[in-house]
N, C-alpha and C positions, 0 to 999 in steps of 0.2 A: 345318792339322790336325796334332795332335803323337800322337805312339805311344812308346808306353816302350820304350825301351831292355833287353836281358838284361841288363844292368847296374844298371837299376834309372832310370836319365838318361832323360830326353825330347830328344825331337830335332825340330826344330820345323822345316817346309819354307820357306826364305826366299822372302818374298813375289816376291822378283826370278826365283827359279828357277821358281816358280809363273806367273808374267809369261811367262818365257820359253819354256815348254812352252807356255802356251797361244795364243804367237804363233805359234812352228813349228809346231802343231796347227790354226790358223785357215789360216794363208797355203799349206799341205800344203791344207787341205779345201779351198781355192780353187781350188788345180793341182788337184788330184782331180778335182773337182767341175767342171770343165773338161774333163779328160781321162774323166770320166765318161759326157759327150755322146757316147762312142763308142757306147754301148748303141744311141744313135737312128742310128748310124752303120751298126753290126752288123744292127739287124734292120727297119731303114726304107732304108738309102741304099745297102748291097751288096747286097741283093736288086734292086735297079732297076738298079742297074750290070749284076747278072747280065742281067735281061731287054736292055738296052739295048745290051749288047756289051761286050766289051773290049779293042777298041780307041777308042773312044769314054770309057772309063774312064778306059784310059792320059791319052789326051790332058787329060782333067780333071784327073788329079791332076800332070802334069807343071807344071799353071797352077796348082794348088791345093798340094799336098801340099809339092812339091818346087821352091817357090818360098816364099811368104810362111809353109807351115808349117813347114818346113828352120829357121824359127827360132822362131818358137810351139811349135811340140811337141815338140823338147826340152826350152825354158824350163820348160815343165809338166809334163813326165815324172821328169826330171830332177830340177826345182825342188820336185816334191811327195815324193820320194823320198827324196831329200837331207833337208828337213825333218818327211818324218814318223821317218826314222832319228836323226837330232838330237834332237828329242822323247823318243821312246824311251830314246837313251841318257843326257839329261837324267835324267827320271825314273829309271833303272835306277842313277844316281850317287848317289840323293836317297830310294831305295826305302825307306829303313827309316824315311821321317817323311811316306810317304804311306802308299797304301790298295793292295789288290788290285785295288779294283773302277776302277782306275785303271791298273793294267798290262794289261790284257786286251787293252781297245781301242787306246791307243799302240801295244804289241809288235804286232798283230793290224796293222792298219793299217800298219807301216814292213814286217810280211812280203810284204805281199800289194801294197806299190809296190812292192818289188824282185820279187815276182812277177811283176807288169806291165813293170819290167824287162826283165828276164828271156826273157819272154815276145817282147819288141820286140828281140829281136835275132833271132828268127825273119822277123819281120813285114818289119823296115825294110830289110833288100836285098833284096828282095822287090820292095818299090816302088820302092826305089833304081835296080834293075836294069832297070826299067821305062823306062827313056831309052834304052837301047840295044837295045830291042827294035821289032821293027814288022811280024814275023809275026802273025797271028794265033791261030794254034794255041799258040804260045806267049805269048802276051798272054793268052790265056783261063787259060791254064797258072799265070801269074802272078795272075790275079784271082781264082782258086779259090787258092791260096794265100794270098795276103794275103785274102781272106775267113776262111776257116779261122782263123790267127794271129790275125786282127785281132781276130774272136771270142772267140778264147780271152784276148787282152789286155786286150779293154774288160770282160770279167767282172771278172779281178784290179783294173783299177784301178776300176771301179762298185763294188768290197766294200772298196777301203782308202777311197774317197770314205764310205759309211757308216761305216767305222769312224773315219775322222779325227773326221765328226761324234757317232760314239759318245764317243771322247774328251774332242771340246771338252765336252761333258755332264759325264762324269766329272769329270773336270779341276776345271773351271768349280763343279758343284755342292761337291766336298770342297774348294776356296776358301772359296764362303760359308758352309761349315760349319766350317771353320780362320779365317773372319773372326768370325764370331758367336762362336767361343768366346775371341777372344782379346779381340773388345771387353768 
């Protein structure tokens, strides 16, 4: 897609920077879109933890979270984060030879993974802390906590998971409308 310039010049978005946003925009909606399954985490899997106990939790996630996910879920938190703000600043390099309807959801999408962020520094000693505990009033103490945070994180990263995919749309469709005009 090309846009005139105040100068009067066009500036045309090279195919390769076009490429490159929309790979940090796909492999971002992956991590998302992974890190998004916390929705079923939030309101299907810490309701039955509640019913079930929290010491029973603990012990799940010390097998679960803070073993095999100690290295998945940063990869994805992390990873989708990283590349939806890469994206972003791609585009915000390149703004004057793309569209609006193209910054919306990249910016929207790199706020709202460091929202998720953000957010995870509530959450994760939380569960971190979760090893050295084996009272139970405090274990519950813990699981109403990381319920709480958890909640409020899987919303942030479930809205930049939509918005990655709002962008690969954007993205993707002012491509084939900067490829049909160039052919």
């Amino acid at each position: 897609m090309h846009r005139p310039d105040k100068g009067g010049q066009e500036h045309l978005v090279p195919a390769r920077t076009r490429s490159l946003i929309l790979s940090a925009v796909f492999v971002a909606a992956v991590c998302n879109g992974m890190l998004a399954s916390g929705i079923n985490r939030t309101l299907v899997d810490m309701p039955a933890w509640q019913h079930v106990g929290a010491p029973a939790w603990a012990a799940f996630s010390q097998w679960a979270d803070l073993r095999n996910g100690m290295i998945l879920y940063p990869l994805e938190g992390i990873g989708g984060a990283v590349l939806s703000i890469v994206a972003a600043i791609l585009f915000y390099y390149n703004r004057r030879a793309m569209t609006r309807s193209e910054a919306v959801p990249l910016y929207a999408a790199a706020l709202l993974a460091l929202g998720g962020m953000l957010v995870t520094t509530q959450a994760a000693p939380i569960m971190l802390g979760t090893s050295h505990l084996s009272d139970p009033v405090r274990l519950q103490q813990a699981l109403n906590g990381f319920y709480f945070w958890g909640g409020v994180r899987a919303v942030f990263q479930f809205l930049a998971f939509c918005a990655n995919l709002w962008s690969l749309v954007a993205v993707s469709r002012q491509a084939a409308i900067w490829q049909g005009a160039v052919d």
